[in-house]
N, C-alpha and C positions, 0 to 999 in steps of 0.2 A: 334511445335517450329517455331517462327517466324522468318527469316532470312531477314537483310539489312544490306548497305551500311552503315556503321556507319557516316563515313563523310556527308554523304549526307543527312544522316536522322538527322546529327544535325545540320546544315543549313537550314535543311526545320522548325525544333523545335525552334529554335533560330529566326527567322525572324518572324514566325506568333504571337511568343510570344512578340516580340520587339516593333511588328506594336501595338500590343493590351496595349501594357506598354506605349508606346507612345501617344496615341489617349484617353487613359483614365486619369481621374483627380486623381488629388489627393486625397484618400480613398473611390476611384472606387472599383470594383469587376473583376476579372480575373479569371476564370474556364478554366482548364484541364479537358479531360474526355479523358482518353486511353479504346479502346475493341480491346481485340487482342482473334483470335483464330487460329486456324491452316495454313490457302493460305493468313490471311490479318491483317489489324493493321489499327484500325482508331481513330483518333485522331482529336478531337475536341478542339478547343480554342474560348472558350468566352468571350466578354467585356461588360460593360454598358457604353462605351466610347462616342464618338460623332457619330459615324453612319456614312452612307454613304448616300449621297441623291441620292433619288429613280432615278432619269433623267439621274445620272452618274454612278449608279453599272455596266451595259453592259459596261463601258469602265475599271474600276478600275482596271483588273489584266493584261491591254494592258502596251506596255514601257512605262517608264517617268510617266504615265500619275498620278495627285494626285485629288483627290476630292479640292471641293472648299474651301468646310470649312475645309478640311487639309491644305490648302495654305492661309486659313483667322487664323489660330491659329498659324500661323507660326514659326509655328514648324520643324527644319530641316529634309529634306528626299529630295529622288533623283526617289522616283514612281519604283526602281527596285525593292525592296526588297518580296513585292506579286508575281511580274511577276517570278524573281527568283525561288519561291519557286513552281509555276504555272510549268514551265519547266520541273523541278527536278522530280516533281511529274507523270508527262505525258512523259517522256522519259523510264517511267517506268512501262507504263503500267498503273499507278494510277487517280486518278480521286480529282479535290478541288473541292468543291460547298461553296458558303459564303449564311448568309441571314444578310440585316441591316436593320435598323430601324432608320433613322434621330431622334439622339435624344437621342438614346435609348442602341445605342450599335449594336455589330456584331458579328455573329458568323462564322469560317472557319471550316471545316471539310475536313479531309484529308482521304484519301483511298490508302494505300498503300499494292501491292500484295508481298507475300513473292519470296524473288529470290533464294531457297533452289538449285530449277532447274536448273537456271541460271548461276548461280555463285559457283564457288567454295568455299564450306563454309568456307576454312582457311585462305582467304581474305576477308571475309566478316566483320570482328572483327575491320579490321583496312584495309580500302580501299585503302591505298599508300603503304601495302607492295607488294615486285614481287615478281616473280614467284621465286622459290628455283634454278633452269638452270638458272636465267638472270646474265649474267656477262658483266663486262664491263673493256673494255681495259682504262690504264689508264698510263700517260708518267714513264717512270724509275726515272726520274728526284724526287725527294722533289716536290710536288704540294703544300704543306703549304705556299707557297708564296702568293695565290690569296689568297684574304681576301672576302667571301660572305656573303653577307646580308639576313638572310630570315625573310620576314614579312609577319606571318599568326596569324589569329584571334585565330584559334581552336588551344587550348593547345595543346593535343595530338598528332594531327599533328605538330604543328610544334617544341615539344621534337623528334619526329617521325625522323624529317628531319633534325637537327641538329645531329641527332647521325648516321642517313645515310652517311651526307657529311665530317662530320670530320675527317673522315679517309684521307678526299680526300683535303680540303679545310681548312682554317683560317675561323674558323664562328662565324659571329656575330646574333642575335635575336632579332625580336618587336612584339608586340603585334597588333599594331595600325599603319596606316599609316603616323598618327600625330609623335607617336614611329620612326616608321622609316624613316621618316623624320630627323629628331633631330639626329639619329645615323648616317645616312646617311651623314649628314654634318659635325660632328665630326668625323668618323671613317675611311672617304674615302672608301667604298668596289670595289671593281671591279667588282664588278656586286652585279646586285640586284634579286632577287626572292622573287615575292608577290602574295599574293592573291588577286582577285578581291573586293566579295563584303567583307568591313570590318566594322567595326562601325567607325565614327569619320571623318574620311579620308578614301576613297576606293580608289584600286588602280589604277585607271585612276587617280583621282585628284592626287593621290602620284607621278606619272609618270609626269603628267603636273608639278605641283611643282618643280620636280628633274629639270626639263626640263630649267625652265625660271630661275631657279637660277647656276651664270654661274660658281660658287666652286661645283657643281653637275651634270652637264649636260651633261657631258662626257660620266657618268656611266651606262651601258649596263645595261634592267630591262627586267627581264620575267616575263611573267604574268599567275599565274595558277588560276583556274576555276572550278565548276562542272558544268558551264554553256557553254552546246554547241553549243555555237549560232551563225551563221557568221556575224548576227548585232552587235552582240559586241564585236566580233573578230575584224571587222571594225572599233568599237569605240575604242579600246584598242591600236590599230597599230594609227591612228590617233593621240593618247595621247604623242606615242613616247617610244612604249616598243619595245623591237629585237624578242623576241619570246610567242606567244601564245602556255600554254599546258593545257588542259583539264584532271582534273582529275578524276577518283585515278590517281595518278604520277607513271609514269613511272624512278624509279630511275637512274635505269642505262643510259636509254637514255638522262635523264634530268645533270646527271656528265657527259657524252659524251658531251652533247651539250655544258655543262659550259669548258669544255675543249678547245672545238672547237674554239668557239667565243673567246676566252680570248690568245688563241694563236697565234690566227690571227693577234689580237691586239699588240701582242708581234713580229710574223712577219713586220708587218709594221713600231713597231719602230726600229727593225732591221735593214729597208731600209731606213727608214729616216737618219741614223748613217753614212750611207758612199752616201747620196747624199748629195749636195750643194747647189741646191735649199730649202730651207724648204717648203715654201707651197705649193708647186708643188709636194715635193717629195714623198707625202702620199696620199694613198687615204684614206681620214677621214671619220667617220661613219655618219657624217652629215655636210652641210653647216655650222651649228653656230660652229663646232671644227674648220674646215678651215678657216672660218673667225676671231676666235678666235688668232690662231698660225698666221695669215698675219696681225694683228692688233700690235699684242706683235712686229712683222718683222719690221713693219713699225715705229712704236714707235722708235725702237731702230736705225735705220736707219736715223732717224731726228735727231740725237745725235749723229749718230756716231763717231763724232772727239772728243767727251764728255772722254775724259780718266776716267770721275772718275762716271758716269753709273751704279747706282747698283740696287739691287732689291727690295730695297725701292723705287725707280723712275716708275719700272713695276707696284709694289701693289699700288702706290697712283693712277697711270694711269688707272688701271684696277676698281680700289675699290674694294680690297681684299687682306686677309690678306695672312701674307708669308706663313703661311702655309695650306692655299686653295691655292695657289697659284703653290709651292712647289709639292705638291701632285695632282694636275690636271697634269701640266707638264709631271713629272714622270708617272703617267697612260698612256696619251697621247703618248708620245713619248720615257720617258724614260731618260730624262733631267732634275736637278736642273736649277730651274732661270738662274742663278751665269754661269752656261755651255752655255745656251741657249746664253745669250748674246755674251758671248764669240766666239762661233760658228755662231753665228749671223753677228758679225763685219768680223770672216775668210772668210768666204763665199763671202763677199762684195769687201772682201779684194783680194781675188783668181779673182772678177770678174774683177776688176780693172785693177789686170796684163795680165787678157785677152783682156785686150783693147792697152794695150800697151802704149808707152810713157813716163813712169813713172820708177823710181827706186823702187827698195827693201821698200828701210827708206824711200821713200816719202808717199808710198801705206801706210807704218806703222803708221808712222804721221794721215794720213786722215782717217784713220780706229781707232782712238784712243789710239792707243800703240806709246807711248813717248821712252819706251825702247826699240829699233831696236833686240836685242837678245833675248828679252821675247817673240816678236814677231814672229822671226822666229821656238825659241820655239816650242812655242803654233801651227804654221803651218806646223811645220813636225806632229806634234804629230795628227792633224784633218786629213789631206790630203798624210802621208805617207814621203814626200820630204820634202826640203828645198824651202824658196820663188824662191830663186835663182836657184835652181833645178827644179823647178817648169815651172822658163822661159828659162831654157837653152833648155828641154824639148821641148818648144815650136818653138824656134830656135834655134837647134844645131850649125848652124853656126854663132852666134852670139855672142857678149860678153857681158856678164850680166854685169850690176850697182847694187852693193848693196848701 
């Protein structure tokens, strides 16, 4: 009986087969040849495709790298998907050898040893379950609030993973990076979990993507792998992911972490709620959030005396719709538009009477509220006091002007 990683052994099936479907014409030839017997499993894939020229095979299964006439057929590829399967196979003990022929086609041969030894065979079926002892602490609270995104290529796995987190999590599903893209932007998640290599879109280019578009940029992305490699651990932290995991997955620790990070996030807009500065008051998961939330400050700051300021004035300013808009906000900090502003002019408004000079209804006036009692309102209700309370505070021996 032959024992393996089923994950990995279809990652390694899936790409050698992909390169040979891609490199061959239309009503080419494609051979499989499986020999399996007791310690091994080997597996051949052949093409009559285009070949590899003889000057470049010693480089073909290094990173990035593509043959020339794979880059004169231009044909899309990113030169990982060989070296991929190159790793997979030799972290295992197994052995690729290829032969080509410019012209003519190529052959891969895989050698793969059984992990009977190795591995526990009731993990072996399906490489992301844990151990039957792995438990994981998780808040008392309702956790169906976080809404998670998971985007993996292999069925399996990712039905696997979907029925792992739904206990824990709101979960949404893609197939394709191009997939979770599209979802991603509709659906707002609060985090994302992907896989690296995928067809269409891999998950770096998903990660850049998220990244340069500013209705997504917010959103925290893990990135899982069966590639253990610190080169691409680098590339992938580069792209703009919060965490690398190498799998099989580690479930529990992987709902630990999505806990972690997600309540942190909830921590901080916790403190942004009873500071006064906004962008000051947070530390943001990256410069373009901060820059983000001081742009929307500033915006609104040039209008201030604007009474009629609404969140049509934000989306035209930003170029986004109210509900990217809406839904970044509330991630971020945990504010509609519509409050933001609001809290936006108090703030301005509280710094004002720290300078002094000024009445109640004048500060109101210059802060955009024409009505002196919606005013004071709205600034007991941010800051706890009254305006006037606010500056008697400040000198007790004084007499306040409303």
């Amino acid at each position: 009986m032959f024992y393996y990683k089923k994950d990995i052994l279809d990652k390694i099936f899936y790409n050698l087969l992909a390169n040979a479907v891609k490199y061959t014409e239309n009503g080419g030839q494609i051979t499989i040849k499986i020999n399996k017997n007791r310690n091994s499993l080997v597996l051949i894939v052949t093409d009559n495709g285009i070949g590899i020229p003889k000057d470049e095979q010693k480089h073909i299964l290094k990173r990035y790298y593509r043959a020339r006439n794979a880059i004169n057929s231009q044909l899309p590829g990113t030169g990982l998907g060989l070296m991929m399967v190159k790793t997979l196979v030799e972290q295992d003990q197994g052995k690729m050898t290829f032969v080509s022929e410019p012209g003519l086609g190529t052959s891969f041969t895989v050698t793969l040893n059984t992990l009977k030894e190795d591995v526990n065979v009731s993990t072996i079926g399906n490489a992301s379950t844990p151990s039957p002892e792995s438990t994981v602490q998780t808040p008392s609270e309702p956790s169906s609030k976080y809404k998670i995104l998971i985007v993996e290529d292999n069925d399996e796995l990712r039905i696997d993973m979907v029925e792992k987190l739904s206990p824990h999590f709101s979960i949404m599903a893609a197939r394709t990076g191009t997939e979770g893209y599209e979802k991603a932007k509709a659906g707002m998640p609060d985090l994302i979990v992907t896989d690296l290599i995928m067809p269409e879109m891999d998950g770096n280019e998903l990660c850049r993507t998220l990244q340069k578009d500013e209705n997504t940029s917010h959103i925290p992305v893990f990135m899982m792998t069966v590639l253990n490699d610190p080169h691409q651990q680098v590339e992938s932290i580069k792209s703009g992911i919060n965490t690398y995991m190498t799998k099989p997955i580690d479930f529990p620790f992987l709902i630990a972490k999505i806990f972690s990070v997600l309540e942190y996030k909830q921590k901080l807009r916790d403190k942004y709620i009873h500071e006064t500065e906004i962008s000051k008051s947070i530390q943001f998961r990256d410069e373009r959030e901060a820059e983000f939330v001081k742009d929307l400050e500033e915006f609104i700051l040039s209008r201030v005396k604007d009474e009629e300021i609404a969140v049509h004035d934000l989306c035209k300013h930003l170029g986004m719709s109210r509900t990217a808009l809406y839904m970044k906000l509330k991630e971020m900090i945990d504010h509609s538009p519509q409050s933001f502003i609001i809290m936006t002019k108090l703030n301005h408004a509280r710094k004002l009477l720290l300078q002094g000079g000024r009445t109640v209804q004048e500060v109101a006036f210059m802060v955009g509220f024409n009505n002196p009692k919606y005013f004071a309102t709205s600034f007991k209700k941010q800051f706890g006091t009254s305006p006037s309370g606010f500056l008697k505070s400040l000198n007790p021996e004084d007499e306040v002007k409303d």
